[in-house]
Backbone as JSON, one array per atom type, in Angstrom:
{
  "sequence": "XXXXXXXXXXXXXXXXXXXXXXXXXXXXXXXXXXXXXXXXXXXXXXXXXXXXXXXXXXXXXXXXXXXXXXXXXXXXXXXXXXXXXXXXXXXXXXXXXX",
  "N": [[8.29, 9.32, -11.06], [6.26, 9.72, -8.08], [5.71, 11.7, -6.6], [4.47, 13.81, -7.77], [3.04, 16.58, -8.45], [-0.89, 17.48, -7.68], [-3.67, 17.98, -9.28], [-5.95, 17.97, -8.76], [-7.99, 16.79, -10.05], [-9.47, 13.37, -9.69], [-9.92, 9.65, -9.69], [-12.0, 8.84, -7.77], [-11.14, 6.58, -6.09], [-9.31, 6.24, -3.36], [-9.78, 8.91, -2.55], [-10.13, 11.79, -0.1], [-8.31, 11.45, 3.37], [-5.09, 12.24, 2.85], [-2.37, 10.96, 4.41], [-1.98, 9.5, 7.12], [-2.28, 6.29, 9.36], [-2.92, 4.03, 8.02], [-5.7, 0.79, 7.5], [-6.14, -2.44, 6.06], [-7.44, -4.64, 3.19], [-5.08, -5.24, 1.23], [-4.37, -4.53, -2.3], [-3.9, -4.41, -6.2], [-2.93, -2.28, -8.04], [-1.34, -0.77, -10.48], [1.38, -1.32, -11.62], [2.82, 0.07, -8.97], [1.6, 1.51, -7.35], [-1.31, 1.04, -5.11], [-3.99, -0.63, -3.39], [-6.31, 0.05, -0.43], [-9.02, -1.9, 1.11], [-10.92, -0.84, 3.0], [-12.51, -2.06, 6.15], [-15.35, -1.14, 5.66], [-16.14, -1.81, 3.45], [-14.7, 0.78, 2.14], [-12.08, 1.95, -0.14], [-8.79, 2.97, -0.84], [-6.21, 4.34, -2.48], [-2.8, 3.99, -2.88], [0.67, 5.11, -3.42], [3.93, 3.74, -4.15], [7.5, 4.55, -3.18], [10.91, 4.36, -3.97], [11.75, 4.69, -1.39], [10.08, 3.56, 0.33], [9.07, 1.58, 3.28], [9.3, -1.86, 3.68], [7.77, -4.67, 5.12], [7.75, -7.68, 5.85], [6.21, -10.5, 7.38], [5.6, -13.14, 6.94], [3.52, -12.88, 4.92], [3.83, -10.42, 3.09], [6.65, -11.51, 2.69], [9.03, -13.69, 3.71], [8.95, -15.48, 6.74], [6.42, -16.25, 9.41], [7.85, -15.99, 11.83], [9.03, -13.84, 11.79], [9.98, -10.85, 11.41], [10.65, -9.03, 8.11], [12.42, -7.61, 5.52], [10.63, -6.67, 2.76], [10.83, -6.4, -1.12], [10.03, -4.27, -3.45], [8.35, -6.14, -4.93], [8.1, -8.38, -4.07], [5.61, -7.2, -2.35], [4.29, -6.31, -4.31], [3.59, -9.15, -6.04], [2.7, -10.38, -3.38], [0.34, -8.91, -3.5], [-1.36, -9.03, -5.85], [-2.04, -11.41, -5.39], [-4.04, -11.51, -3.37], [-6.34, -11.14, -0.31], [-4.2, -10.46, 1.53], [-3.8, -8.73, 4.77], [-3.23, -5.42, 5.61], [-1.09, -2.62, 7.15], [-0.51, 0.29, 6.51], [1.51, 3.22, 6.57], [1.18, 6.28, 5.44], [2.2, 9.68, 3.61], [0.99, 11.9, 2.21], [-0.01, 10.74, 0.21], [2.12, 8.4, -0.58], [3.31, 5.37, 0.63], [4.74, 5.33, 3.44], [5.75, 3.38, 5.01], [4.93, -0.03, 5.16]],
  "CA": [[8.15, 9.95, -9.77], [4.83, 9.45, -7.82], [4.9, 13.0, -5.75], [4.04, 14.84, -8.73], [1.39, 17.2, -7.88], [-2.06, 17.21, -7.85], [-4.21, 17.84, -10.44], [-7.39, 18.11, -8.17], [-8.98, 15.79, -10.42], [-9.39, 11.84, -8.91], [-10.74, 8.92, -10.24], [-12.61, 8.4, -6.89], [-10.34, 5.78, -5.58], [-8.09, 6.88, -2.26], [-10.28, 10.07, -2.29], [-10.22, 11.58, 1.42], [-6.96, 11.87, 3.51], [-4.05, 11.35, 2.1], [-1.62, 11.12, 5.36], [-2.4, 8.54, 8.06], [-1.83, 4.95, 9.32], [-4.81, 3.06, 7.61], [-5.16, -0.62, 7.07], [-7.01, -2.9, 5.04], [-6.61, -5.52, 2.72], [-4.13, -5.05, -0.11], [-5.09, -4.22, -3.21], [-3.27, -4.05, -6.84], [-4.19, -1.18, -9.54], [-0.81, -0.85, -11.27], [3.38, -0.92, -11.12], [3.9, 1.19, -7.91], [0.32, 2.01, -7.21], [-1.85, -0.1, -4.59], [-5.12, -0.14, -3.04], [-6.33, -0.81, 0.71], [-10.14, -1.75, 0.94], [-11.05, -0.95, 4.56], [-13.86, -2.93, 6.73], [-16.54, -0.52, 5.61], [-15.92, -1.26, 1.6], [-13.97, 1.99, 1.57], [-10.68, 1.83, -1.12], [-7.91, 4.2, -0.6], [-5.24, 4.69, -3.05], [-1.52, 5.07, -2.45], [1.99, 4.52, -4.02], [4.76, 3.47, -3.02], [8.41, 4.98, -3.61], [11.96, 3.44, -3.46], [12.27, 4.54, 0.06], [8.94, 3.05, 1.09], [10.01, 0.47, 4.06], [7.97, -2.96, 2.89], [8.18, -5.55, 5.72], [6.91, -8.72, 5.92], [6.0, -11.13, 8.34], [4.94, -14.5, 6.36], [2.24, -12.47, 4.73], [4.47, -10.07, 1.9], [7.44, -12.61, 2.17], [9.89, -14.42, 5.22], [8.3, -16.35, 7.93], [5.46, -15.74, 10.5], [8.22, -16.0, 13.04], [10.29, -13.07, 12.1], [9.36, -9.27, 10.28], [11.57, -9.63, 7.3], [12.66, -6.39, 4.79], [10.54, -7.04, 1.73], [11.06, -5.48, -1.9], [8.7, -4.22, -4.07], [8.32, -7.08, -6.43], [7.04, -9.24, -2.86], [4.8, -6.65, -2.38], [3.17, -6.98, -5.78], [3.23, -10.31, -6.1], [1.4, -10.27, -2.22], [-0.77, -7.75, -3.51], [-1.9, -9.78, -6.76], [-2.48, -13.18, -5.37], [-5.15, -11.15, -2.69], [-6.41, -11.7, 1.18], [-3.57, -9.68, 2.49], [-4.23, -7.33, 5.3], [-2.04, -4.84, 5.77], [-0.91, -1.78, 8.13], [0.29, 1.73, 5.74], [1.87, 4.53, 7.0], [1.25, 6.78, 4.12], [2.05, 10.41, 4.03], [0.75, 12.76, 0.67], [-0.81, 9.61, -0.76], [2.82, 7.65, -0.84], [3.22, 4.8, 1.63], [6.75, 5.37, 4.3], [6.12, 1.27, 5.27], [4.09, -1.03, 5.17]],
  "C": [[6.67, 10.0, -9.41], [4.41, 10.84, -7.16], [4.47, 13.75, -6.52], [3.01, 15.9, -8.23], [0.28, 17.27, -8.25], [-2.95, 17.73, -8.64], [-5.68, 18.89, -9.9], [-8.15, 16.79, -8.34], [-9.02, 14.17, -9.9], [-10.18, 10.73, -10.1], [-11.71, 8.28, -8.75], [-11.9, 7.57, -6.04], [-9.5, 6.51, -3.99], [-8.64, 8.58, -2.03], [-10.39, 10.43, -0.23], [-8.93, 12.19, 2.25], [-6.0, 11.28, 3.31], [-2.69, 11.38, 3.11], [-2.4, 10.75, 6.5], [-1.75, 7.08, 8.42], [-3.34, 4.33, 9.03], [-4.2, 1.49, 7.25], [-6.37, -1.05, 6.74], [-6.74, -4.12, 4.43], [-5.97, -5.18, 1.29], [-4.77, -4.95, -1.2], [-3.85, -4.01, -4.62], [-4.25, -3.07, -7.97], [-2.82, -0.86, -10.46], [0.78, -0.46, -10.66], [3.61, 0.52, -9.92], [2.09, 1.51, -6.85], [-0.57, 0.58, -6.67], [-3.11, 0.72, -3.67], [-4.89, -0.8, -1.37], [-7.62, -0.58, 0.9], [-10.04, -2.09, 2.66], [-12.4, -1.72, 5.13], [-15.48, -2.59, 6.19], [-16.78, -0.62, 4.25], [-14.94, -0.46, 1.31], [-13.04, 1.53, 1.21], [-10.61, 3.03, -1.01], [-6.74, 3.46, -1.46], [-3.85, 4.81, -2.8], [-0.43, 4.25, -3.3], [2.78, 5.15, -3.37], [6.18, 4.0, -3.77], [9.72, 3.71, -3.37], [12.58, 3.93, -1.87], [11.62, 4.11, 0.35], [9.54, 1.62, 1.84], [8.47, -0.51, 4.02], [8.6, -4.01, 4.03], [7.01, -6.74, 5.84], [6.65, -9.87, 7.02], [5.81, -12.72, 7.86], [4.18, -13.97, 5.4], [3.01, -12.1, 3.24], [5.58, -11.39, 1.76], [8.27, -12.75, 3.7], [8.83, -15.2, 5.46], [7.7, -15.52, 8.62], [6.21, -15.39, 11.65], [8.83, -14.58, 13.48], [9.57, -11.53, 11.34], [10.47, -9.46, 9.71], [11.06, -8.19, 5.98], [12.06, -7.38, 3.36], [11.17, -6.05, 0.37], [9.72, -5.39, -2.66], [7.92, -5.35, -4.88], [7.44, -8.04, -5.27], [5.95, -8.61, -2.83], [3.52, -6.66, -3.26], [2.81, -8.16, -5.98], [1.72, -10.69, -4.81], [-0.21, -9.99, -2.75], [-2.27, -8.31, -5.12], [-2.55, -11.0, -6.35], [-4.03, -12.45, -4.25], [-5.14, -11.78, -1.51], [-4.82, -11.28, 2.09], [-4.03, -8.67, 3.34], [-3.08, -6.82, 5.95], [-2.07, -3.34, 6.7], [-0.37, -0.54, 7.03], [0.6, 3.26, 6.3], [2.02, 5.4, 5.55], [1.25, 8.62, 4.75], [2.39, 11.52, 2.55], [0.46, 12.01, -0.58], [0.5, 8.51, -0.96], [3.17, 6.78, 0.41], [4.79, 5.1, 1.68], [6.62, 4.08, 4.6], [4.62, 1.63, 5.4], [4.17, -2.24, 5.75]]
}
């Protein structure tokens, strides 16, 4: 479970607000857990649940032509190979889509 609660403590990463629509380019840091490095340098933190809605366009997975329901496993893969930029509705540090 990723909502666990908070600690306080950070490793710096996703420090900031944790509830927004931010975007960036994709980022991997581990099984569930992804980064989004924004224009300015800044990296933000967030994970993702099994409700998190993952859609793709060509980019996570389908065609450019169509938005297309990804799963997590596209996501990661996306998120590994790098040069994705992406859109996150995140809300208490866990992305609702992407």
């Amino acid at each position: 479970d990723h909502t666990g609660g908070d600690s306080g403590a950070g490793d710096g990463a996703g420090e900031g607000e944790k509830s927004g629509l931010f975007s960036g380019e994709l980022g991997y840091m581990a099984p569930g857990k992804y980064s989004l490095t924004g224009g300015e340098g800044t990296e933000r933190a967030f994970f993702t649940s099994t409700d998190t809605e993952i859609n793709g366009a060509g980019w996570i997975c389908g065609d450019s032509r169509t938005i297309t329901p990804c799963t997590e496993e596209d996501l990661e893969a996306a998120a590994k190979k790098g040069g994705i930029a992406v859109a996150v509705q995140v809300e208490d540090g866990v992305a609702v889509s992407i």
